[in-house]
C-alpha positions in Angstrom: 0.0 0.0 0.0 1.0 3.6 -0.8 0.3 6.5 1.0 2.0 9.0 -1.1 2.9 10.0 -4.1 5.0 13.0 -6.2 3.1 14.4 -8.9 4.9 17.5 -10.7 7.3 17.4 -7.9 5.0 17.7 -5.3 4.4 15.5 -2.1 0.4 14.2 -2.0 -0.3 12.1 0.7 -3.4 10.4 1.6 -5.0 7.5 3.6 -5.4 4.3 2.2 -8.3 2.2 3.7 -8.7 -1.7 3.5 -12.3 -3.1 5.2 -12.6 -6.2 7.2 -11.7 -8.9 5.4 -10.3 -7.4 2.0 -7.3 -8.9 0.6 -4.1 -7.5 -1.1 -3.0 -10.4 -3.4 1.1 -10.4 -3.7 3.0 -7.4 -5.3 -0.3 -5.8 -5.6 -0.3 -1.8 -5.2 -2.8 0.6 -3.7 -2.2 4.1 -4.5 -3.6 7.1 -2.2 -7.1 7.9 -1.6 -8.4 4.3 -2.2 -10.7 2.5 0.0 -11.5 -1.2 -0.9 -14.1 -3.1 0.4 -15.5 -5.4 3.1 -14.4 -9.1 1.7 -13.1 -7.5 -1.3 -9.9 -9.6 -3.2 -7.3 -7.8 -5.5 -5.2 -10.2 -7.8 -1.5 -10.5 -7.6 0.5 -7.9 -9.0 -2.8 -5.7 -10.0 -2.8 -1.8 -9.4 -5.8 0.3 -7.8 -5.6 3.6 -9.0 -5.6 6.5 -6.6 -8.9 7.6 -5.3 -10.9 4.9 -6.1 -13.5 3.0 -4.0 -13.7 -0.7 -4.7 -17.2 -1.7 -3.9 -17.6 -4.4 -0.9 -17.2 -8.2 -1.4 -16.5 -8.3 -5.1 -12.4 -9.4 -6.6 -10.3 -7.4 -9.2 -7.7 -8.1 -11.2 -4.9 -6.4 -13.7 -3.4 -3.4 -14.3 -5.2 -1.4 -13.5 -7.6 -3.2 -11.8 -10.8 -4.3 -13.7 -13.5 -7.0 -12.8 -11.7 -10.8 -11.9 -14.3 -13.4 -13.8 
């Protein structure tokens, strides 16, 4: 999980949050401003994108993340 980023040379932090019960599947990154949800599986090595909000008990997959079938 990341918590910060520089964009244009500037330092933007944020929080990231991860519900009861979600999973971070190996070398998988969260970037700032994310919030996944309750029971909610990312792949290995798949990318959330900053500021978005992964809906509760659902699993994603990729880069960046879309739907896991």
């Amino acid at each position: 999980m990341q918590t910060h980023l520089f964009h244009d040379r500037i330092l933007r932090m944020d929080q990231v949050t991860l519900a009861a019960g979600a999973t971070l599947g190996p070398h998988g990154i969260v970037l700032p401003g994310t919030t996944i949800g309750a029971h909610t599986s990312i792949g290995p090595a798949s990318l959330v994108m900053r500021g978005e909000n992964v809906p509760d008990g659902t699993r994603w997959l990729g880069n960046p993340v879309a739907a896991w079938q």
